[in-house]
N, C-alpha and C positions, 0 to 999 in steps of 0.2 A: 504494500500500500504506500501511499504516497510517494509515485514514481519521479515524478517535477517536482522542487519548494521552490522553484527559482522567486524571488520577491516582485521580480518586473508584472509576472505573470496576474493574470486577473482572472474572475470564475463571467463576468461579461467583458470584452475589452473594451475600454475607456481610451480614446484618441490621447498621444501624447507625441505632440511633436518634438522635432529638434528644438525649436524656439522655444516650446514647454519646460522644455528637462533642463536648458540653459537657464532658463528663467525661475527654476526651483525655487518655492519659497523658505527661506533660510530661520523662519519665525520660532520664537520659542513658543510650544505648543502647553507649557505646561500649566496653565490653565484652561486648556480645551477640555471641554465636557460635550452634555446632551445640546443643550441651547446653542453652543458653536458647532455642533455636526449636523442642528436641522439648520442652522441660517446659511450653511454652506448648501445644502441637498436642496432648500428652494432656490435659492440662488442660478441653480444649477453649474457651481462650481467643484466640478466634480476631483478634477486636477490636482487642485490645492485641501480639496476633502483629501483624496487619498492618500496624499503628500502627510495630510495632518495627522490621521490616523495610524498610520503606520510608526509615530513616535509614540504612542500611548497603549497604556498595558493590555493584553486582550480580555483578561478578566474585568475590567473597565468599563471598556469598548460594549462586552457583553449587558454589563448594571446599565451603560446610557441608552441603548436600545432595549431593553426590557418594554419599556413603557412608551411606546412608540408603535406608530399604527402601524397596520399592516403592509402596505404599499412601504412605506416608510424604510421598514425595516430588511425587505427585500431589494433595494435601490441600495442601503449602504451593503448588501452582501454580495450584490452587484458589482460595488468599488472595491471593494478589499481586495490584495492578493488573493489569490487559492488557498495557500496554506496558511495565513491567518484568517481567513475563512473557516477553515476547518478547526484551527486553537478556538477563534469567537464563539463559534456553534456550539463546540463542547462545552463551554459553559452556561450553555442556558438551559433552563428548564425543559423539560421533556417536553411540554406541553407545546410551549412555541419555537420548540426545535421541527414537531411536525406540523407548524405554521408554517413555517419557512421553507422547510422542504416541500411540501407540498403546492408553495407558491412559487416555486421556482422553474426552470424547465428542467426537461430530464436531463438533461448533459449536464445542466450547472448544478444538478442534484448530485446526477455520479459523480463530478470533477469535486465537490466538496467532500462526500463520502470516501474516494478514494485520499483523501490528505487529512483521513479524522484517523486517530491510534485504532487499530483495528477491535478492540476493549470499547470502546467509546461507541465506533457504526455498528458492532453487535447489540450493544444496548439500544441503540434507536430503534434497530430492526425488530426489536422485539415487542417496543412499542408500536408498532404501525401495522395496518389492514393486512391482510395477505396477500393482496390485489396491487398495494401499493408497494410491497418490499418487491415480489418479482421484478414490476416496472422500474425500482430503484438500484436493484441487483442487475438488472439489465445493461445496466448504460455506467458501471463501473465495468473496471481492469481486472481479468482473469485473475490476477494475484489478490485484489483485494473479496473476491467473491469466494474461494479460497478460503482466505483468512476466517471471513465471517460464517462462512458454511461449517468451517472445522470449532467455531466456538460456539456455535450453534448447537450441539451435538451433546453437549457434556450436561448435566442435572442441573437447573438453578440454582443458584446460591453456591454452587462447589468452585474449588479452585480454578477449573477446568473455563466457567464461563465468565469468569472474571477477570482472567488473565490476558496480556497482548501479547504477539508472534513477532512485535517489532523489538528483534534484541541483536546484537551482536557478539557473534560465536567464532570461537579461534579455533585453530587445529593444535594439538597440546607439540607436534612439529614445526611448527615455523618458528621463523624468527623471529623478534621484535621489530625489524622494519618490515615485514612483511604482513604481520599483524596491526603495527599504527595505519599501513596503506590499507588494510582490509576498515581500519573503524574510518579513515578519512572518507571512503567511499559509501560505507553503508551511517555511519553518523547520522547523517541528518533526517534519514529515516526510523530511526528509532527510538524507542521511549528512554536510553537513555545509556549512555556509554560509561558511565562513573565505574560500572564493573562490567567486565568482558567475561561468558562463559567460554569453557575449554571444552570442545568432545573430540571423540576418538573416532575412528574410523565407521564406528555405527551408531554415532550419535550420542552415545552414552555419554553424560556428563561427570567428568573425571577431577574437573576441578577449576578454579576461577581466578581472574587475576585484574588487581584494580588497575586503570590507567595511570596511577601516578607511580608503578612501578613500573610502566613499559615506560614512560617519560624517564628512568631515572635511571632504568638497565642499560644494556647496549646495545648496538643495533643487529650484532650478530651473537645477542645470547639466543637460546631455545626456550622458546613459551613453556616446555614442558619442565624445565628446569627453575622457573622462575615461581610458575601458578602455586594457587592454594590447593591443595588437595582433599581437605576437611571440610567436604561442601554440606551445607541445611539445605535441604531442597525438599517442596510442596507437593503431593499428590494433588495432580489431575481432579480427585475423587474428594478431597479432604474439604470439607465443610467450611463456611467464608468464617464463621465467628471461630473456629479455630486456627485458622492462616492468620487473623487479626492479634492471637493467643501467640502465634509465633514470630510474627512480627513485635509485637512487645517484650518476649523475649528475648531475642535477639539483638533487638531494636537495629535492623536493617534497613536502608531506603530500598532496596529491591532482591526478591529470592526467587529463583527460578521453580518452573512449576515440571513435572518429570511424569512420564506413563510409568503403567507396572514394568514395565521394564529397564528406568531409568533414562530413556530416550527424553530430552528436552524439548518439549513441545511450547515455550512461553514464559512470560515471566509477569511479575507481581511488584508492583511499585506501593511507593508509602501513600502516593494519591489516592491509589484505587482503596486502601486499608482505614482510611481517612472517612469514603464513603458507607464501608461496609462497620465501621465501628460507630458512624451516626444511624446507619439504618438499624442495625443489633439493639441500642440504645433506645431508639426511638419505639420497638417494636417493643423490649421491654418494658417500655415506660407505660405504653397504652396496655398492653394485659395485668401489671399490677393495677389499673384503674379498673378491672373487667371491661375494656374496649378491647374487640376483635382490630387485630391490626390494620392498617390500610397504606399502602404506597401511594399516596396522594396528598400536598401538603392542603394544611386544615381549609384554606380560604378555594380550594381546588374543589373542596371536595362536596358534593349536593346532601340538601336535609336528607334528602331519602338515604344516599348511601351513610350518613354519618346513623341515621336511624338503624340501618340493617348491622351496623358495627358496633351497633350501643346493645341493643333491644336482646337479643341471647340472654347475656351474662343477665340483663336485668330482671328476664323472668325467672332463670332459675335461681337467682338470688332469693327473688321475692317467692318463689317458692318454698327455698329451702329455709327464707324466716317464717313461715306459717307455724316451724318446729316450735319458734320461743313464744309465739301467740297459743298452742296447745298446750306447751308447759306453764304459763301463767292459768288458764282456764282450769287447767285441774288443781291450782292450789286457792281457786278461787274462795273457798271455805274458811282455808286457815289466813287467807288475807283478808278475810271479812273480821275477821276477830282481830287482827293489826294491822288496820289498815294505814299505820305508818309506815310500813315498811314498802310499802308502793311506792313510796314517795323515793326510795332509793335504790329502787331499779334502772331509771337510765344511767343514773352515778357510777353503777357497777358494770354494766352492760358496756357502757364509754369506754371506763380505764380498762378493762380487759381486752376489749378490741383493739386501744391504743398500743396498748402491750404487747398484744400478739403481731398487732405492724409492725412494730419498732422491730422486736426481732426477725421478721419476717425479709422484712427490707434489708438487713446486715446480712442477714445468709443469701438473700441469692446475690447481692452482688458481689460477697465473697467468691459464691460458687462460679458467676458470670467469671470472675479474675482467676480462679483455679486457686485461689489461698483455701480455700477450702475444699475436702472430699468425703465421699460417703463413710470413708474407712477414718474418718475425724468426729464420727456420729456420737459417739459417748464423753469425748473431751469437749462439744460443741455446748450439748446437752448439760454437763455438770455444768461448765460454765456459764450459760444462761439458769439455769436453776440459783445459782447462788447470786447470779445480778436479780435475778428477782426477787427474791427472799429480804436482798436488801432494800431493793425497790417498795418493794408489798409491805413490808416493815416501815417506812419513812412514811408512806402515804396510811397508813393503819392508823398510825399511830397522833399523824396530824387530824386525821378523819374524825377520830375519836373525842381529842377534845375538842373540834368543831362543833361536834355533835353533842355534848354533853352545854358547852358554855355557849350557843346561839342557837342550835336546834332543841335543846331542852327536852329529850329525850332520856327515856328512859336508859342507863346503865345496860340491862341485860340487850335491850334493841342497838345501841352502839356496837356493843361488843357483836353481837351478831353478823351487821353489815361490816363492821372493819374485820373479822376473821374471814369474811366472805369474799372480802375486800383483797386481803393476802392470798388467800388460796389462789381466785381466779387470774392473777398478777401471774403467779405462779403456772398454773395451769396454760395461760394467753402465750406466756413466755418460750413454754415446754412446746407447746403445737407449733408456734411461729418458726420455733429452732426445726420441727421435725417435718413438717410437711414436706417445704421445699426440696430437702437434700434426699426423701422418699420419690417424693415428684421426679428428682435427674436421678435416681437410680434407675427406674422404670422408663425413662426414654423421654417423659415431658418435660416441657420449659418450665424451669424453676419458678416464673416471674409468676406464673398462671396462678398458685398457691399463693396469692399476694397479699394486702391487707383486704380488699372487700368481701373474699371468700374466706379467710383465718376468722373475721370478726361474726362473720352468722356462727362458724361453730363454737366460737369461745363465746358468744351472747347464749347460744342453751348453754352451752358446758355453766356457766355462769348462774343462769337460773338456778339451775340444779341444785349448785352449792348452795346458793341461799337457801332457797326450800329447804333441804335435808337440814342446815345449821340453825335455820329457826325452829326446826323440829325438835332438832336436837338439846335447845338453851329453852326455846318458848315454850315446848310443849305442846307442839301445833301437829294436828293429828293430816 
């Protein structure tokens, strides 16, 4: 993929005379934003737009066209180079990236697609009709159709379809000027030369060697005498939230991705690790809410579909609290004869749910970072047991003379609600700790076991305790 970068090049061509390019304007650009890239586009100064733009960052470039109509924004992708066309594109949103492709024509569609990282035109493709990726795959370059078919192929979310094919690969035979002439020519199409893979005669990846030791070797030592031979390298198959686990291990800008065989088919930059640790993140955040996850940002996304992502978790919630409405109902008797102690029921029901979040929320993102594992179940466990016991104990104990010196309650009714008070602390604590790390031993997402689902079971568990301890102190049959 991207055969040409040349900068001259354009995705429509823009007239530029000799007297043009002589006449270059020499202006400093760096207050050029949106406002000076639409007064040059009506103007119809296209010359001096493209002159402009090409001084300024393309992550930029991408923020001042966001919000720019649609005509608009196809006329500046018009003027760009091709392959800052293809950097701009990548940064924009999904949604008005098949704006723009699909308002473009078909060549200046494939001439952009082929100069995007072959990582990047997979993910569009897979956003777009099926009607519209053929027609798109049409009118690119055998190599980049290639690229995108072979990442096409691998399971979502694994390493395999996140990875790009644009890398640079040594022979663990040559030489050091033989291998700089190899990165001078394939460079500028790749995602990134800071490190050079080494393979053997089939491909196997045997080991790696950064550019600032071919800068520093000589021009006739042998790559194979120079390379790292202790290569981390990613399966094809291995899941994106664990590549993101190995990348912070490691802490690498780039790891090569390998078949069962060891054969390098790709590699994996800190950019793409960047994405898949906001989307991991973000998908956790909404199942600890009981929201079904959704790949659409919020203001993207319609009532109906944020309905169909809310509405699940909400009815089986509300159904599984029907429990702590049957367990109040059958103590209805013995809460007729104190009917204070109603009155501190949501008090207990709160803090235990509070409780069983707090720990809930610590373990899975320990378990999310690998600081914690299943086979840590019993040191997890003591350990939240005894922060609770201290917890349940401070809050008991304030509880108590609140309730004696401004609630004016009876002694035996205090004591009641603050042992009841401690237990379910205790108890909130213990399930918080053990759901989650139950949950990743059987294959589900920790986050799932979150705080709105801990807090239904620790609201009965809760009940319970009260009833039986008023039974037990009150006398309540």
């Amino acid at each position: 993929m991207g055969d040409s970068r040349e900068a001259e090049d354009n995705v429509r061509t823009v007239p530029e005379t000799a007297a043009e390019q002589a006449a270059k304007p020499h202006d400093s650009y760096e207050d050029f934003g949106k406002e000076e890239i639409l007064e040059l586009l009506h103007k119809g100064q296209y010359t001096k737009l493209r002159h402009a733009v090409q001084e300024l960052n393309d992550a930029d470039i991408a923020d001042y066209i966001a919000d720019m109509d649609e005509e608009e924004i196809v006329k500046v992708f018009r003027i760009l180079p091709k392959d800052m066309a293809a950097s701009v594109f990548s940064y924009l949103e999904i949604e008005l990236q098949q704006l723009v492709i699909t308002s473009l024509s078909d060549k200046d569609a494939g001439t952009i697609i082929d100069n995007m990282m072959s990582d990047d035109a997979k993910e569009l493709m897979e956003e777009m009709p099926a009607n519209m990726v053929k027609r798109l795959i049409a009118n690119t370059s055998p190599d980049t159709r290639k690229a995108i078919n072979h990442l096409m192929r691998y399971p979502e979310d694994s390493a395999g379809s996140i990875m790009t094919v644009e890398y640079v690969d040594l022979k663990e035979n040559q030489t050091v000027e033989e291998a700089i002439g190899r990165i001078r020519k394939m460079g500028l199409d790749s995602e990134t030369i800071n490190i050079c893979y080494v393979l053997d005669s089939k491909r196997t990846l045997v080991g790696t060697v950064a550019i600032r030791y071919l800068l520093l070797s000589e021009p006739e030592d042998v790559i194979g005498s120079i390379m790292h031979r202790n290569v981390v390298s990613l399966h094809t198959l291995m899941d994106q939230e664990e590549v993101a686990r190995m990348f912070r291990k490691y802490e690498f800008t780039a790891m090569p991705v390998v078949d069962n065989e060891d054969r390098l088919v790709g590699i994996i930059t800190m950019d793409d690790v960047v994405d898949i640790m906001e989307e991991e993140t973000t998908e956790d955040i909404e199942k600890m809410a009981a929201v079904m996850p959704s790949d659409k940002p919020y203001l993207k996304t319609s009532i109906f579909d944020a309905y169909k992502k809310r509405i699940p978790w909400l009815l089986l919630l509300m159904i599984s609290a029907t429990f702590t409405g049957k367990i109040i109902t059958s103590f209805e008797n013995a809460l007729s004869r104190y009917v204070v102690l109603t009155a501190f029921i949501p008090m207990l029901m709160d803090t235990g749910g509070n409780a069983g979040g707090q720990a809930s929320a610590i373990i899975i993102r320990g378990l999310s970072l690998d600081e914690i594992e299943f086979g840590d179940w019993l040191t997890v466990v003591w350990k939240e047991i005894r922060t609770a016991v201290l917890c349940g104990l401070t809050l008991a104990l304030c509880n108590f003379l609140r309730l004696l010196l401004f609630d004016r309650v009876s002694v035996a009714v205090a004591f009641v609600v603050c042992v009841t008070l401690l237990i379910a602390v205790v108890v909130a604590k213990f399930v918080g700790a053990t759901l989650p790390m139950l949950a990743k031993k059987i294959g589900m997402d920790p986050a799932v076991m979150a705080s709105p689902f801990i807090t239904t079971i620790v609201d009965a568990i809760s009940l319970l305790i009260y009833f039986r301890v008023a039974s037990i102190v009150l006398g309540l049959a």
